[in-house]
N, C-alpha and C positions, 0 to 999 in steps of 0.2 A: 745477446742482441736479437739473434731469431725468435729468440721464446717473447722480448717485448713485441716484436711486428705483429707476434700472432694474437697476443694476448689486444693489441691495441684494434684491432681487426673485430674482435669479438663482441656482439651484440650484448652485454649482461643482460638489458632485460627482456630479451627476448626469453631468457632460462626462468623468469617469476612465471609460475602457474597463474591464471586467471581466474580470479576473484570474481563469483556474480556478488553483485548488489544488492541490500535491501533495496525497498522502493514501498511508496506510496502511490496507491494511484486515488484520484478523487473523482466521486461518482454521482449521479445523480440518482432521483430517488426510486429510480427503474432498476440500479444495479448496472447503467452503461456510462462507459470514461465521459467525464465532464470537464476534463479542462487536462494539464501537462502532470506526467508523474513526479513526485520528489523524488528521487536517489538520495539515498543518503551517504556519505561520504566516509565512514565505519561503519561496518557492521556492528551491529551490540556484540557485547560478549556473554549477555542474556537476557530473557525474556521472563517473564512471567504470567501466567495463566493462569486463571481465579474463578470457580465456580461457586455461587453460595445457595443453594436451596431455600426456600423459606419454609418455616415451619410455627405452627401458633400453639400455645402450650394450653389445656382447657385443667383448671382447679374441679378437683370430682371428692365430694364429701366421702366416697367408699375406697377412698386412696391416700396415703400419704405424701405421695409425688402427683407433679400432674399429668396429664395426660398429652402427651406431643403428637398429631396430624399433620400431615405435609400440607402447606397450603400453594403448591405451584414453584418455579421455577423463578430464578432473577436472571436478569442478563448477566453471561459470561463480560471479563474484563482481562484486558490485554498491557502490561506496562513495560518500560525496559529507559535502559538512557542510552541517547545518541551522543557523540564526542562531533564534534566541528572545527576542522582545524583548518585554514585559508591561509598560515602563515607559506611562507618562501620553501620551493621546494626545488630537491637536486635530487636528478635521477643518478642510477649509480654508472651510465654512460657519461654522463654529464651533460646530456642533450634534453632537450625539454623544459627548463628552466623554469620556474614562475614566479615571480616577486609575489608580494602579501598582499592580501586583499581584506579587507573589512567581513569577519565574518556574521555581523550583524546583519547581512544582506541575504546570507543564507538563512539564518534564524527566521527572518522575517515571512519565508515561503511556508515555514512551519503552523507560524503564527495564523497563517490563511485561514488555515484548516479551523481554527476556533471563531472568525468571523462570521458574519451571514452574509449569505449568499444570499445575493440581490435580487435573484428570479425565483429561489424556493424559501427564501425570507425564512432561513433555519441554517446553521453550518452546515457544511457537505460535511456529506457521508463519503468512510474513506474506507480502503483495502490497503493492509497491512499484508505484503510480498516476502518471503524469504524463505529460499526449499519449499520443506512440505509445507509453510505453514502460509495460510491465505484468511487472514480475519480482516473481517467487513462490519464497521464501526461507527463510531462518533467519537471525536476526540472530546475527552473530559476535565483535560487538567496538561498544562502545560507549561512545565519550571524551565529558566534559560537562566544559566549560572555563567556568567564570561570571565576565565580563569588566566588569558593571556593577552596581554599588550605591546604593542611597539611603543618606541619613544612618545612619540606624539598622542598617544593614549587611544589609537584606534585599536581595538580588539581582535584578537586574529585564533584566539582559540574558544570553547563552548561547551558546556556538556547539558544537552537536554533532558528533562525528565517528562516521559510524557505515559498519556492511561489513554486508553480506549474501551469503549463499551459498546458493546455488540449490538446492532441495531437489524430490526427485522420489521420492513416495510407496511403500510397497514393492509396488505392483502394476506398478512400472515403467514404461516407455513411451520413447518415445523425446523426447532436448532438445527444447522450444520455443523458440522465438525469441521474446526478452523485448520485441522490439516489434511487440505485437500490440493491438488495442485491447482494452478492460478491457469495452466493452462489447458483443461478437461474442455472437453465441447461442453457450449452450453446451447440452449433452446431458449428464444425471442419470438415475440406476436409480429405480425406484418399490419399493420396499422395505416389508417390512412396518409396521415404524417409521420411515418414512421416504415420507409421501402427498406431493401436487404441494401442499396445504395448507402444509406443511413445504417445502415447497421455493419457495413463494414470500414466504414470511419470512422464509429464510435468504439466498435471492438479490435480493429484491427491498425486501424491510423490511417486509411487509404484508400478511397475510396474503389481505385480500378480492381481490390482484393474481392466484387461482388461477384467477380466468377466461381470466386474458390468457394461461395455460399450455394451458388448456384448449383454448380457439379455435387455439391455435398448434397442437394437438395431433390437432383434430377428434374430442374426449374428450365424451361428451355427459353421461355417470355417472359420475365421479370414482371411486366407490364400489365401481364394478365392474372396474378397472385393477387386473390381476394382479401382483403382487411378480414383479419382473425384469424386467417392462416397461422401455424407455429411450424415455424425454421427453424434445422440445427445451423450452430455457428461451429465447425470443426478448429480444432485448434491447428496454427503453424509451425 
């Protein structure tokens, strides 16, 4: 009996190590958050990373093969599937409960991503999150297969198949390499519609975060930071 008191005391899940999360975040076409991240609810259990070269083959009469010239670079391409499951969940305290939820609801945030977007009248552009790997894309293709049902025929489980391809703005620049951390300082213009106030709500989620730009910055007056100025954004 002492050994159940104790055992009945004890937090099981407080003993599960902590899981980060993929995520999506959706961006606009500056490269700053535009709207709420998806988290995705599994991690994949893989990913796949695709480079293809182009190359054009020239026929040469002093040759019996022909001749192959690189003619430039195609966009890198990112794919993997997500699992979706909203069915009834029991923790192994038995606390936290959750009956089933229609997982088509979730699907549907996915779906976003292939729509256009009403103020740059093109899909968003999205960042793929997970460890090292941080790729910045356009979703190209997106399969939703719904493999589980309750009685009543509401769906509760899902496995997505989704692509993405690497999208780089029209000011150009050169590839990044998709494994870089998501949270490295980056550097932003000061703009006239576009203050470090605005810039730490769109990168940080909050705006009163405009000191931590500031101090990074040795900015004493916000107010008086010229348009075309470039700020680091220090990561948290």
């Amino acid at each position: 009996m002492p050994v159940m008191n104790e055992l009945s005391t004890l937090n099981l899940d407080s003993q599960l190590p902590e899981i980060k999360k993929a995520k999506i975040e959706v961006l606009d076409r500056n490269g700053n958050k535009a709207g709420d991240d998806i988290e995705v609810l599994f991690n994949p259990n893989q990913y796949v990373l695709s480079e293809s070269p182009k190359y054009n083959t020239v026929v040469s009469d002093k040759s019996d093969t022909p001749i192959v010239e690189y003619a430039g670079g195609n966009n890198s391409t990112l794919s993997m599937e997500l699992f979706l499951d909203t069915g009834p969940v029991l923790t192994a305290s038995g606390e936290g409960n959750k009956d089933a939820t229609d997982v088509s609801a979730k699907v549907k945030e996915f779906e976003s991503l292939i729509y256009i977007n009403g103020q740059i009248h093109t899909p968003p552009i999205v960042r793929f999150v997970w460890g090292s790997l941080s790729f910045q894309g356009v979703v190209t293709e997106l399969k939703s297969t719904f493999t589980k049902f309750m009685e009543d025929g509401k769906p509760i489980q899902a496995k997505l198949s989704i692509s993405l391809m690497s999208y780089i703005g029209p000011q150009g620049g050169d590839r990044a390499s998709p494994f870089e951390s998501p949270d490295r300082t980056k550097c932003r213009m000061v703009r006239e519609d576009y203050s470090i106030w605005d810039m730490a709500k769109s990168e940080y989620g909050d705006v009163s975060k405009w000191k931590v730009i500031a101090r990074a910055n040795n900015i004493s007056n916000p107010l008086e930071i010229p348009p075309g100025t470039i700020v680091k954004i220090p990561a948290l």
